[in-house]
C-alpha positions in Angstrom: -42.2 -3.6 131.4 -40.3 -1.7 128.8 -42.2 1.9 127.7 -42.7 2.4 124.0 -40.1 4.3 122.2 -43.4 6.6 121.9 -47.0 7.3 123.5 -49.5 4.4 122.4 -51.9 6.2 120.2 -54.0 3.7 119.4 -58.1 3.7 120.3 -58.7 -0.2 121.7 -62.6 -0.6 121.9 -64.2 -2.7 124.2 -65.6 -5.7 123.2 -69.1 -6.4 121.4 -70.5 -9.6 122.1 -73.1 -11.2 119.7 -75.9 -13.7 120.4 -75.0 -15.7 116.9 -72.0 -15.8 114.8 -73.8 -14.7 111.9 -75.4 -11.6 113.5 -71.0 -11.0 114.8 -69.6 -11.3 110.9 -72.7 -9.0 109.6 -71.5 -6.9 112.0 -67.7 -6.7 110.9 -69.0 -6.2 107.7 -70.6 -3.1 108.6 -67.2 -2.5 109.9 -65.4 -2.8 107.1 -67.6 -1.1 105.0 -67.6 1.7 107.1 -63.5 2.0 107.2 -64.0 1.9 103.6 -65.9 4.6 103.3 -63.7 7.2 104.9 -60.4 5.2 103.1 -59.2 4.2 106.3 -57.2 0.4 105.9 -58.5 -2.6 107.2 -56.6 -5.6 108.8 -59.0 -8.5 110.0 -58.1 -11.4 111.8 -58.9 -14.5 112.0 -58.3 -17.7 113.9 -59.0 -20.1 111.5 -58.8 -20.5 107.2 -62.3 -21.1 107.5 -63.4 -18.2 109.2 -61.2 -15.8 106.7 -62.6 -17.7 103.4 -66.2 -17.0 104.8 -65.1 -13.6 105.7 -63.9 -13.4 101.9 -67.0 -14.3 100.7 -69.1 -11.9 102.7 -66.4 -9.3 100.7 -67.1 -10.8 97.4 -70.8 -9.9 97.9 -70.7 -6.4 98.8 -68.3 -6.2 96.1 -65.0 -5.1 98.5 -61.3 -5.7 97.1 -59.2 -7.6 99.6 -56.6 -9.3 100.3 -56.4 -12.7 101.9 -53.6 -14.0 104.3 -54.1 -17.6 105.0 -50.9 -19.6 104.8 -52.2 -20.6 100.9 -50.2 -17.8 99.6 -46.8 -17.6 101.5 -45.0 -16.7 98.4 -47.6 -13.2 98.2 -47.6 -13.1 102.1 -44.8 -10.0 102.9 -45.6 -7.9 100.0 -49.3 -8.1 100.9 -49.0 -7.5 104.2 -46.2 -4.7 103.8 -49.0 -3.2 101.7 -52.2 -3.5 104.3 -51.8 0.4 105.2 -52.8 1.8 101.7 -55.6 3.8 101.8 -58.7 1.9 101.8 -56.8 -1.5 101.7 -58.7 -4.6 103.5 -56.1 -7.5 104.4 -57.7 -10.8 106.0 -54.9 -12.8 108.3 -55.3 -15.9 110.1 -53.1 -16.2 113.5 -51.6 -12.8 112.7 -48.3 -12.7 114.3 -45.2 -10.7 113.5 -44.7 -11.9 109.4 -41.6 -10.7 109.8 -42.6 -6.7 108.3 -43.9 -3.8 109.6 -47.2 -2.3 108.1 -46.3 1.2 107.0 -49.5 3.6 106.9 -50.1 4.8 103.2 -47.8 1.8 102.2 -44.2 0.6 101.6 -41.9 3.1 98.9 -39.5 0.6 98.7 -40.1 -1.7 95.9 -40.8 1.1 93.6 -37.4 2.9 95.1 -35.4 -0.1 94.2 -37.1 -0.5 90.9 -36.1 3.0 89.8 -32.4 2.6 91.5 -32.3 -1.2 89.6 -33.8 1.0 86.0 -30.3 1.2 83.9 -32.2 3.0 81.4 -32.3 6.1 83.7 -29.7 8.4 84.7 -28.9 9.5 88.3 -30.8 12.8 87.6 -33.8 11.0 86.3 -34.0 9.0 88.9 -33.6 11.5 91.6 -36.6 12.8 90.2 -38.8 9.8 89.6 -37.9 8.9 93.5 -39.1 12.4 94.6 -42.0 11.7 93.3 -42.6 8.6 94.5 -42.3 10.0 97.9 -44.2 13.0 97.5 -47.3 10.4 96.3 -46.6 8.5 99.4 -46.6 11.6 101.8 -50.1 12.6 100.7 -51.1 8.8 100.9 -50.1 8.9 103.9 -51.3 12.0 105.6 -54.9 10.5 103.9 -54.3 7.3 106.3 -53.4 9.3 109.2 -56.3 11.2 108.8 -58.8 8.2 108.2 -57.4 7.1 111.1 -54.7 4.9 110.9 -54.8 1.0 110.3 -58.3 -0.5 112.0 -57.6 -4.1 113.6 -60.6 -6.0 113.5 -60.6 -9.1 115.6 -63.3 -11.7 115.0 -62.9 -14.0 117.4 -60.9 -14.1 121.0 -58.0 -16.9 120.8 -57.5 -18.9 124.1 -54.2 -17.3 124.7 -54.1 -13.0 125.3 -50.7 -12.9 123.6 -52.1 -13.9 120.4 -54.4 -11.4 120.1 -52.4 -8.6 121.8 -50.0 -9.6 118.6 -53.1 -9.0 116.3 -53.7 -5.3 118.4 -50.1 -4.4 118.4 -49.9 -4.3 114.6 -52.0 -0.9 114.8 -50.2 2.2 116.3 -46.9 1.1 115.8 -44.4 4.1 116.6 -46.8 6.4 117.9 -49.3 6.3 114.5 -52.6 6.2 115.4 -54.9 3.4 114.8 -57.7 1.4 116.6 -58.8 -1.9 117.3 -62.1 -3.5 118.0 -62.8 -7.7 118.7 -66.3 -9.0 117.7 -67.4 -12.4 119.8 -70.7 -14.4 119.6 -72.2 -16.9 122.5 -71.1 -20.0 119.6 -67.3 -18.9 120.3 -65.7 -22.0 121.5 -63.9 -19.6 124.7 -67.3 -18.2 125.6 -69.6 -21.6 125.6 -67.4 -23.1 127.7 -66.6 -20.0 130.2 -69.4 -17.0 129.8 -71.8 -18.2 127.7 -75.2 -19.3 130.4 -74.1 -15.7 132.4 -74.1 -13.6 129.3 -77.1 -15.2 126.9 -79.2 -14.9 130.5 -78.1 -10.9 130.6 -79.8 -10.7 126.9 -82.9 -12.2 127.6 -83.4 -10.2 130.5 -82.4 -6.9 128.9 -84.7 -8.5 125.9 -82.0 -7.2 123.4 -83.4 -7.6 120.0 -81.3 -9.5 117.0 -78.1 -7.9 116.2 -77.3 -5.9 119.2 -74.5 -6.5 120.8 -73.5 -6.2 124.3 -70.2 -4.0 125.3 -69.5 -3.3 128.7 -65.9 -3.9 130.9 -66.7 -6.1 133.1 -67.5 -8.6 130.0 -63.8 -7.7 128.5 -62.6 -8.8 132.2 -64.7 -12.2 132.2 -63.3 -13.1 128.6 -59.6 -12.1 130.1 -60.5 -14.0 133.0 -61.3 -17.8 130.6 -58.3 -16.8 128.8 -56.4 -17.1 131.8 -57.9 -20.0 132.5 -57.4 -21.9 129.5 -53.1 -20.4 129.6 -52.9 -22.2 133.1 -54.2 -25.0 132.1 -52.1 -24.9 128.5 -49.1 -24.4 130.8 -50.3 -27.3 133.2 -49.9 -30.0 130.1 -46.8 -27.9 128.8 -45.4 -28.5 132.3 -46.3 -32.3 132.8 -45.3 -33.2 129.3 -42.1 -32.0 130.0 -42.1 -33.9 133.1 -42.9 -36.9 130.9 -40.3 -36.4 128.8 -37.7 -36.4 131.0 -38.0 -40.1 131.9 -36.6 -40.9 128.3 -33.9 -38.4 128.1 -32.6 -39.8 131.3 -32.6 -42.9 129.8 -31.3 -42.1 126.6 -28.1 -40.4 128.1 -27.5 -43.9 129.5 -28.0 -46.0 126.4 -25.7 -43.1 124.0 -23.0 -43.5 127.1 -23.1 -47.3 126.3 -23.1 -47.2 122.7 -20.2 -44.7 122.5 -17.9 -46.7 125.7 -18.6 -49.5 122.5 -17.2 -46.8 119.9 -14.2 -45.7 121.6 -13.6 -49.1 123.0 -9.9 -50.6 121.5 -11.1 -53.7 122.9 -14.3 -55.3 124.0 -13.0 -58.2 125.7 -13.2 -57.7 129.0 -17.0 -56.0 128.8 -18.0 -59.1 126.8 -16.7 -61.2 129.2 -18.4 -59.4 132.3 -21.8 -59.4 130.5 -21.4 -63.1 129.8 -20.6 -64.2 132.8 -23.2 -62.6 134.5 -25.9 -63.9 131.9 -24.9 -67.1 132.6 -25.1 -66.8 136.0 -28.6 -65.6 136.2 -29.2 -68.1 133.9 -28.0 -71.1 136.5 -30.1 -69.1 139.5 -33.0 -69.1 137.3 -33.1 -73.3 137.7 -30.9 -73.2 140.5 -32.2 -70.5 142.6 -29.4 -69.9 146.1 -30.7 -71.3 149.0 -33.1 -73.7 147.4 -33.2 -77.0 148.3 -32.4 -79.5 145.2 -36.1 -80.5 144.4 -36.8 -76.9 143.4 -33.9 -77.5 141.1 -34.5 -78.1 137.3 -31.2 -79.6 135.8 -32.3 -80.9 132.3 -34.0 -78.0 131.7 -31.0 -75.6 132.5 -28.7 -77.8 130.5 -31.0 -77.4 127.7 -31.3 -74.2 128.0 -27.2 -73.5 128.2 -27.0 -75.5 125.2 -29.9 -73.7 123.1 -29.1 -70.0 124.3 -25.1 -70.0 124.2 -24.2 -73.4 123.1 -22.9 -74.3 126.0 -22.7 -77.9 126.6 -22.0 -78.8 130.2 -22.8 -81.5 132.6 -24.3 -80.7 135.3 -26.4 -83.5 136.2 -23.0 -85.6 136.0 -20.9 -83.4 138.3 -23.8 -83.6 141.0 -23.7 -87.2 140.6 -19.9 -88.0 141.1 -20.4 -84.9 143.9 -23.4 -85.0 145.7 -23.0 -82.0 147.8 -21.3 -79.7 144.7 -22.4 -76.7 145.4 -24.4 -73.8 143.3 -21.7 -71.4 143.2 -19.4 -74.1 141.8 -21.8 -74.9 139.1 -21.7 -71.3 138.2 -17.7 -71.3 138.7 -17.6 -74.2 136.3 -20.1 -73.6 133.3 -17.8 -69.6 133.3 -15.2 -71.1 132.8 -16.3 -73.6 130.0 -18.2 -70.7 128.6 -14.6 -68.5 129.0 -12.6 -72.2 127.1 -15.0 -71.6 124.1 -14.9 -68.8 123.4 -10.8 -68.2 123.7 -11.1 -71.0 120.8 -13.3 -68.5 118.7 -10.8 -65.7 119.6 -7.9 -68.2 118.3 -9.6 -69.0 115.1 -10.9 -66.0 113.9 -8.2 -63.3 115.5 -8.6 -60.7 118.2 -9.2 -58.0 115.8 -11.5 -59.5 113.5 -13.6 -60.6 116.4 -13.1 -57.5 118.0 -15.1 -55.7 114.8 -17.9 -58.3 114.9 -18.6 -57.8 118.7 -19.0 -53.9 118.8 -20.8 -54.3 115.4 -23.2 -56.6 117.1 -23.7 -55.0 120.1 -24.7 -51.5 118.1 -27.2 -53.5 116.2 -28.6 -55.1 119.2 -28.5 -52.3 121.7 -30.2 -49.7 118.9 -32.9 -52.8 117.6 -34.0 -53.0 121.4 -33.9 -48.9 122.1 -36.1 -48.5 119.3 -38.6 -51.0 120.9 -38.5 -49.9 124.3 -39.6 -46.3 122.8 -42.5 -48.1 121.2 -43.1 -49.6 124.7 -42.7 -46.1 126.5 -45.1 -44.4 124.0 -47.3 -47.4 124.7 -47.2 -46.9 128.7 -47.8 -42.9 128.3 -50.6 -43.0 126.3 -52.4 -45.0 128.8 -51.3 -43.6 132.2 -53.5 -41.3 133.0 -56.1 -43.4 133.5 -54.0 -44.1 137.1 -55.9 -41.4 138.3 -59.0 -43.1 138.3 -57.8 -45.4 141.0 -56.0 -42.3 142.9 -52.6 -42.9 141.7 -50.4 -40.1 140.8 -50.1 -41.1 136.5 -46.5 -38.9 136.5 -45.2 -41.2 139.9 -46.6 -44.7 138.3 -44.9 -43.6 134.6 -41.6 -42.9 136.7 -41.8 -46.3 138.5 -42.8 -48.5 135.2 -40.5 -46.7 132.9 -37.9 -47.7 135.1 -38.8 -51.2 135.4 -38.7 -51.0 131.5 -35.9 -49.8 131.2 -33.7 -52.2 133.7 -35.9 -55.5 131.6 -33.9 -53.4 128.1 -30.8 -53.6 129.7 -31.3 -57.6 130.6 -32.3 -57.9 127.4 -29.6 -56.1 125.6 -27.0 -58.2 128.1 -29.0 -61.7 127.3 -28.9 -60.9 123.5 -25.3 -60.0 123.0 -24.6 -62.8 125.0 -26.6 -65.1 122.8 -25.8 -64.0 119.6 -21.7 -63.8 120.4 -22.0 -67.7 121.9 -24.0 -68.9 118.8 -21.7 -67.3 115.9 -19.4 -70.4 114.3 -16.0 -69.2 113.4 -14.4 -71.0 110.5 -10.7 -70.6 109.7 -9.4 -69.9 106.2 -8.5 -73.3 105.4 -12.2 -74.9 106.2 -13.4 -72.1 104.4 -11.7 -72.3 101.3 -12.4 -76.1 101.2 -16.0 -75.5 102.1 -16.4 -72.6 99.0 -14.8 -75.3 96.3 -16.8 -77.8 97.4 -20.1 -75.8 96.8 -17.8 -74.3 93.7 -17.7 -78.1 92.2 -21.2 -78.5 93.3 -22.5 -75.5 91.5 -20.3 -76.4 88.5 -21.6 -80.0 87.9 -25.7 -78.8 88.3 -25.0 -76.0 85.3 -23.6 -79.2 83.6 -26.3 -81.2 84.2 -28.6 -78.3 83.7 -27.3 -78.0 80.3 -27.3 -81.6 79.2 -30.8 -82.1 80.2 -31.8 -79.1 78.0 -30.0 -80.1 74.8 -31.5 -83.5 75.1 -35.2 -81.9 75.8 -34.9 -79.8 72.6 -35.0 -82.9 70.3 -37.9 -84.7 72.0 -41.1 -84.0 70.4 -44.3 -82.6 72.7 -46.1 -85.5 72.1 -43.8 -88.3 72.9 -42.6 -89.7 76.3 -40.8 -87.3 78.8 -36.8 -88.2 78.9 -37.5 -87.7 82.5 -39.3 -91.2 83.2 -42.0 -90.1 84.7 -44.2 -92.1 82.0 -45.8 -89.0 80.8 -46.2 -86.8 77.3 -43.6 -84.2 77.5 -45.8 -81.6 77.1 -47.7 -82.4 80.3 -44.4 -83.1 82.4 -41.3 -81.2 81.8 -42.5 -79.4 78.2 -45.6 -78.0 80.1 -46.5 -74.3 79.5 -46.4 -72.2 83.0 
């Protein structure tokens, strides 16, 4: 532990508990009042907005200036809290942590420094003096604080974590100044009904303490310490597992970002696209063709359907087995490769290395990010819902592990089966069909504009009441002259 750069000062009462929470903020209110009295500054804290606006309007009533810190007025936040030691000054902070100043007992010069220094209408003799005197009204502003005193931390409820409110003590008796601190609880604190409050409310009844006493003793400051500690390990328990959690997908996402850059960097896909072809295809035949199956098991038109749906792949296989009875598996996969390899050299050939090249690592990005994105939903999915394992004595962490994994090698099919799909399906036209296909549709386009605009001269001299130039046998105005 690092010692203070000087002796802790600072007077840290021991705890008062309350029976109600109404009886504990009358209380600080007495408390405040009483710092008021004798100018000593006030900094309350709260753990909650709620609790500070009720403690604001408990103020209101007895008619006691303050100041309220409540993340509602951020842009106000450092120059009232650099402000809280002025004499008499009562500051109300919810979560009080550092706020990134120091609270300076009789207040903070500064401001009024720099606005004399920044004051072009003075010279540097006038404002010599002016700062003098700024500083001589802060000495005796402040020897009235450190006389009060020092800053009073009043604490109105206990947080479930000890550093938190250590933060709120530590803001008194900063640099040797003195100062004190003081926490009020009640039996309706959320830390105490779960930890002390049957033990305590049963000391009170015995003791038959009448309303608004409160009870202060050590060993109730070590009990309170004691839940706190309780409620850290457990707070560090979920800390811990959900970190545990979380490395499932970050082990997994390494993978799929080594993939998609490999795709990046990649001059050429060919060989990859190859690989993961063949081996769809492959599991494709073992699916209807499983090895070591006898051939009833088998399910030929099926798997030639499917080959020709998927990948558009149309092979033969119930022919081959027919001119060779005893052809086997492997040879089927051998043979619907390489018909799958024959295709798609011809793609390569029409469309040109490079330009295919683009579309494959442009395809694969899209598929491989479309199916990470679902398999994230699926994880989310499979973790909100794993802890209730434990009801049938499974370790939740160990069954995430093993169903995450199995997840994650069905994305990887997936991805392979896609890319494979979508690479097999894509018609490649070369420039010639293309251009003869686009003035075709060109022509098309052309002669329905042409038509379009015949029909509509010859419809603007037919009257609404005679018959439609359509044929249809109708008026015009309840065929093609019709109001929509």
């Amino acid at each position: 532990m690092i010692p203070p750069h000087l002796p802790t000062v600072r007077k840290d009462k021991i705890d008062k508990i309350y029976r109600t929470s109404e009886e504990r903020y009358l209380a600080v209110l007495e408390d405040i009042k009483e710092c008021a009295k004798k100018s000593q500054p006030v900094l309350v804290g709260t753990t909650s907005i709620e609790n500070s606006e009720l403690i604001s309007k408990l103020l209101n009533k007895a008619k006691l200036n303050h100041q309220v810190l409540n993340a509602k007025q951020h842009e106000k936040e450092a120059n009232i809290i650099v402000q809280a030691g002025q004499p008499s000054m009562i500051t109300i902070a919810t979560n009080m942590a550092g706020r990134g100043t120091d609270i300076v007992l009789g207040g903070n010069i500064e401001p009024e420094i720099e606005q004399v220094t920044n004051n072009s209408k003075l010279n540097q003799a006038q404002q010599d003096k002016k700062i003098k005197e700024i500083k001589a009204k802060w000495d005796d502003l402040h020897k009235k604080v450190l006389d009060a005193g020092g800053l009073h931390i009043i604490g109105t409820e206990r947080h479930e974590s000890r550093r938190v409110d250590n933060q709120l003590r530590g803001r008194s008796g900063r640099q040797g100044d003195p100062g004190s601190s003081s926490f009020y609880l009640s039996l309706e604190d959320s830390l105490l009904r779960i930890f002390a409050s049957d033990r305590v409310s049963s000391i009170m009844e015995k003791l038959k303490m009448p309303k608004g006493e409160a009870i202060e003793h050590p060993w109730v400051n070590k009990s309170i310490e004691g839940a706190q500690r309780k409620v850290e390990a457990r707070n560090f328990d979920i800390r811990k597992q959900l970190l545990e959690f979380d490395d499932v997908p970050s082990n997994q996402r390494k993978v799929i970002y080594e993939q998609r850059n490999d795709i990046l960097d990649s001059a050429s896909m060919k060989d990859t696209v190859s690989r993961i072809r063949e081996d769809v295809i492959t599991q494709t035949i073992y699916d209807y063709m499983p090895p070591e199956s006898i051939e009833e098991q088998w399910d030929l038109p099926a798997l030639e359907s499917k080959l020709q749906g998927e990948y558009n792949l149309k092979v033969d296989i119930k022919g081959w087995f027919k001119k060779e009875p005893n052809l086997a598996i492997e040879e089927v996969v051998k043979r619907t490769n390489e018909t799958a390899n024959k295709i798609y050299a011809e793609k390569e050939k029409l469309a040109g290395a490079e330009a295919l090249h683009h579309f494959e690592r442009s395809a694969m990005l899209q598929i491989i990010d479309h199916q990470w994105r679902s398999h994230l939903s699926s994880l989310d999915q499979l973790r909100q819902g794993i802890g209730l394992r434990a009801y049938g004595q499974k370790d939740p962490k160990q069954e995430f592990k093993k169903e995450a994994f199995a997840l994650f090698e069905a994305l990887l099919e997936s991805i392979k089966y896609e890319s494979t799909r979508v690479l097999m399906l894509v018609q490649v036209k070369n420039e010639k069909d293309a251009s003869a296909i686009d003035k075709k549709n060109s022509e098309q386009v052309k002669n329905a504009q042409e038509k379009e605009q015949k029909n509509d001269q010859q419809f603007k001299k037919v009257g609404r009441n005679e018959p439609c130039p359509c044929g249809s046998g109708k008026k015009y105005k309840h065929c093609c002259g019709a109001l929509k």
